[in-house]
N, C-alpha and C positions, 0 to 999 in steps of 0.2 A: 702732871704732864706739862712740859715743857712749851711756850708759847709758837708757832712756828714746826712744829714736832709732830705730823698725824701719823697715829694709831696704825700698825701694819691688818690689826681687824678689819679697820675703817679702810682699809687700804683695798682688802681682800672682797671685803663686801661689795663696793662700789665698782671691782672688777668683773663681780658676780650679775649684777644688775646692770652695766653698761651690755656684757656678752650677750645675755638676756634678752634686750633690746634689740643688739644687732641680729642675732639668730632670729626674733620675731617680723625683723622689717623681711628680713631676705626669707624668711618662709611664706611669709604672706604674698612678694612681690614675685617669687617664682610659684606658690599656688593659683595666682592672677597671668601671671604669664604663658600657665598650662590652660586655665579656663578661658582665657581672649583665643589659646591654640586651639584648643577643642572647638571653638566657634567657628572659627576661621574655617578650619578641618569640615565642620558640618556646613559651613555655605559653601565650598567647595567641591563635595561630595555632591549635593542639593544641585548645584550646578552640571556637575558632569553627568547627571542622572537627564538632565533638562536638556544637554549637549547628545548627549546619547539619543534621546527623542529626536530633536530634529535630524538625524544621520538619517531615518528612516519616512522624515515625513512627506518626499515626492512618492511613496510608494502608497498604490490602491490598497493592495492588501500583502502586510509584511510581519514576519512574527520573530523574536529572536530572544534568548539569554543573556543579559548586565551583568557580569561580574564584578564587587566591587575587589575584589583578593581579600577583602575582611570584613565582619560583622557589621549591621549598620542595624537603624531601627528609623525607620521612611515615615514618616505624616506627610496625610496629605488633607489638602484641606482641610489643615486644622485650624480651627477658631474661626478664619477666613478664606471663603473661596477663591478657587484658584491659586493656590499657594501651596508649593513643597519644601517639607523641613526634615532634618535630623529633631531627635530628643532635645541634645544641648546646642540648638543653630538656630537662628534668627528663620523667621519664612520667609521664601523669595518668593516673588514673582512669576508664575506663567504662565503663557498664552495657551497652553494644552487643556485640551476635553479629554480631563483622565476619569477611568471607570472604576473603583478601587476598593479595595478595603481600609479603613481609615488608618491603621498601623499593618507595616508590612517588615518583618526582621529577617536576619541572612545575611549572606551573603550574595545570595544570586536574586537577580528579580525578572519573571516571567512576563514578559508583553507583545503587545498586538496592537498594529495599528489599521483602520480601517478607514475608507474615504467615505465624508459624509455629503453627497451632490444631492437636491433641492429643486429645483431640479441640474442646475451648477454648483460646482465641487464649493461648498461653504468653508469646510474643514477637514482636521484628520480627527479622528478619536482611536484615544488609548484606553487599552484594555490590561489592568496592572495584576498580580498577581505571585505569589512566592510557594514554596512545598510545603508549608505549613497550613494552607487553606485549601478546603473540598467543596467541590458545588455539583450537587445533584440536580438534574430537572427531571422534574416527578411527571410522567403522563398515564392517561387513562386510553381505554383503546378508542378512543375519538379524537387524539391528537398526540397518539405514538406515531402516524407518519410526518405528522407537521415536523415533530423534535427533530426525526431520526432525519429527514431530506432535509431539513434544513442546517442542523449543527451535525450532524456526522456523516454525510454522505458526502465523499472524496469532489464532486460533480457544481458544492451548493460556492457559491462565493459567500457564505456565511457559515460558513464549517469552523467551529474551533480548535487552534492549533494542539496536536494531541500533549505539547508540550505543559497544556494547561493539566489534565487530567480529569479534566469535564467526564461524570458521569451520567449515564442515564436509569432510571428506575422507574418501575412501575406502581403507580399507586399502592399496589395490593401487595407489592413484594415490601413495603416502606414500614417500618414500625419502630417503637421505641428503645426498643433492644437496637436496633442497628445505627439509630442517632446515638445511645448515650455511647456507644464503642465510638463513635467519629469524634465526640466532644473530646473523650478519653486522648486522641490518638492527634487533633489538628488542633491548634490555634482561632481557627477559625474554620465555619461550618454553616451552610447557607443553601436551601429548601428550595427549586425555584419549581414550581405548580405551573403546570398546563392544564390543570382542574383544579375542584375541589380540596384545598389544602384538609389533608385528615390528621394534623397534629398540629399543636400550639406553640408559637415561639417563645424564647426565654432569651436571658441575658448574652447566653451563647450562642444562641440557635435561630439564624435570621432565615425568617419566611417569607415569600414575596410570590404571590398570584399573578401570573399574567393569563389575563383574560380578554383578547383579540386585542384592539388598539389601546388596553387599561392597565396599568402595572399597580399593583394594591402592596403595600409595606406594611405587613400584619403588627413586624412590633412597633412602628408607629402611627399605625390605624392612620395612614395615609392612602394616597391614590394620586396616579399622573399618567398624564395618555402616554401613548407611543406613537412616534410620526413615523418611524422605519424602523427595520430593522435594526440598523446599528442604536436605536434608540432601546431596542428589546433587550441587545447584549447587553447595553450599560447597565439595563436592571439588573441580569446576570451578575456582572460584575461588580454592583455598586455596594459596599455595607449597608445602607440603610435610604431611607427616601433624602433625606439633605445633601448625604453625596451623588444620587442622581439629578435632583432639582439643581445643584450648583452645576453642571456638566451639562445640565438641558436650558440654563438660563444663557452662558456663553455661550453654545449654538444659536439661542434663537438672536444673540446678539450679532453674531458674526452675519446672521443671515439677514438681519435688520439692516446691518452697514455696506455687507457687500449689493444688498437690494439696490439702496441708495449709489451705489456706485455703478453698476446698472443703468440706473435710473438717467443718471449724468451723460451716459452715452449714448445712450437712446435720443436721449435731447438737442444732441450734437447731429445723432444720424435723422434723425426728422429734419434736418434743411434739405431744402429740394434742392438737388444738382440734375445740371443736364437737361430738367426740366423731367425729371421724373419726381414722384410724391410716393414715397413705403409709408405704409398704415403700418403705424407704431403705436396708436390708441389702445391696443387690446394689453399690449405687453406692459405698456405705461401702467394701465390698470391692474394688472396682475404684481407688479413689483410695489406698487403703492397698499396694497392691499398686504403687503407680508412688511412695508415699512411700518404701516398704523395699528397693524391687526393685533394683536400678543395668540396664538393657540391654545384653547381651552377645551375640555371635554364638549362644550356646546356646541362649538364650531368644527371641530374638528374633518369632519366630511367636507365639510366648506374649505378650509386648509389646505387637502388634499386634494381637492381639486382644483383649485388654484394654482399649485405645482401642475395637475396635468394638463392642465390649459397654459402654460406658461409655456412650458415645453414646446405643446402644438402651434400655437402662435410663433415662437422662435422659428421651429421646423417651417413653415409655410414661407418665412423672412428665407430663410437660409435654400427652398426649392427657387426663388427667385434671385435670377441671374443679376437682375438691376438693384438688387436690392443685399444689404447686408446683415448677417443675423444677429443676435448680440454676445454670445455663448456657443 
């Protein structure tokens, strides 16, 4: 071969390996340009789900269907509390007390939001939900009228929206033929006891006792009181004890901070004007009490009555003309 002179192989080859190259940059850089899209796509989605929530949250009690027009697959508080995510999306951030199952797929998403007041409005909580999940509450004839006038009676301001599909059963009608057709048929599938649970939960099959102010998490041999009702739904609603404990820890945060804020105007209305003096000492002590305290099974009576002593002391503030209440 001639000095100067390359090979049309050598020619053909190194066309073959350069094409190579450039087909490998630009499949990779548009496989990367779809996965930053996909992300984007899912903190966006993540968003308008969280955009959606606030459209509802001046209302006491409001229930409505999210469409998204296409499939999505929801986390929530996943890895970390308070946090909603897509499968491939980063978690954001929210301020929401949601009650949920920890994956929620569809395209539609069932929710409910309810005012949670302390004896002042703290917060809202959400109550999440899709057609792929069933929830039973199981009673005995000692607390079939609690269920039925509290969740289905047209009259209860704790009725759940029929949009949910909430059922009710009675102990005795309950057995394991009609769990394994549920498992068969939903996604998700959840037990909730007004007595004695009579079957054991599994991988699928989440069980949870509620027993007066106590909510028991059989598949994590857990336990957490209940301050109200909307604290009852959340077990209802929650997959397992960590998604309620995450939903009941930013309550009692919110109710720590707005105490404190409270607190501050109280302080303000204790200067005497006019030459009038409002006994403000009782209320001082009832918000100081829910700043320091945290709520436990031990205390718990003590808790609640500090709410209704809080109230009564406001109301007394508020029957006085000279005086201003704080709430």
């Amino acid at each position: 071969m001639k000095r100067g002179i390359v090979s049309p192989v050598f020619t053909y080859i190194f066309v073959i390996i350069a094409g190579s190259v450039i087909l490998l940059f630009f499949t990779y850089f548009s496989y990367n340009q779809l996965y930053v899209g996909n992300r984007l796509n899912a903190i966006d989605v993540a968003k308008t789900l969280d955009d959606n929530l606030n459209s509802f949250i001046i209302s006491k009690n409001s229930d409505k269907d999210i469409n998204f027009g296409f499939d999505v697959r929801l986390l929530f508080n996943n890895i970390v509390c308070g946090t909603l995510s897509l499968d491939e999306g980063n978690n954001i951030r929210t301020n929401k007390v949601i009650f949920s199952p920890k994956v929620l797929d569809g395209d539609n998403l069932k929710t409910w939001t309810l005012s949670w007041k302390y004896p002042f409005h703290i917060t809202n909580f959400y109550y999440l939900s899709n057609e792929d999940s069933i929830y039973y509450l199981v009673y005995d004839s000692n607390s079939k009228k609690f269920v039925e006038d509290t969740f289905f009676d047209q009259n209860s301001q704790y009725k759940i929206p029929s949009r949910f599909g909430i059922r009710k059963i009675s102990k005795s009608d309950l057995n394991n033929n009609l769990v394994t057709n549920l498992l068969g048929k939903y996604d998700f599938v959840k037990l909730v006891y007004f007595t004695q649970p009579n079957l054991s939960p599994n991988d699928r099959l989440r069980i949870v006792e509620i027993d007066n102010n106590i909510a028991r998490f059989y598949n994590e041999d857990r336990e957490d009181i209940i301050l109200s009702e909307e604290f009852m739904i959340g077990a209802i609603f929650s997959e397992d004890y960590n998604n309620f404990r995450c939903g009941f820890d930013q309550s009692i945060s919110n109710l720590k901070s707005l105490s404190k804020l409270y607190l501050s105007k109280q302080e303000k209305l204790s200067i005497p004007a006019k030459g009038l003096t409002c006994n403000y000492a009782a209320i001082n002590s009832n918000l100081n009490y829910f700043i320091t305290t945290d709520p436990t099974i031990a205390n718990l009576q003590t808790y609640n009555n500090n709410v209704a002593n809080l109230q009564t002391n406001n109301n007394d503030l508020e029957g006085d003309e000279n005086c201003e209440s704080l709430f």
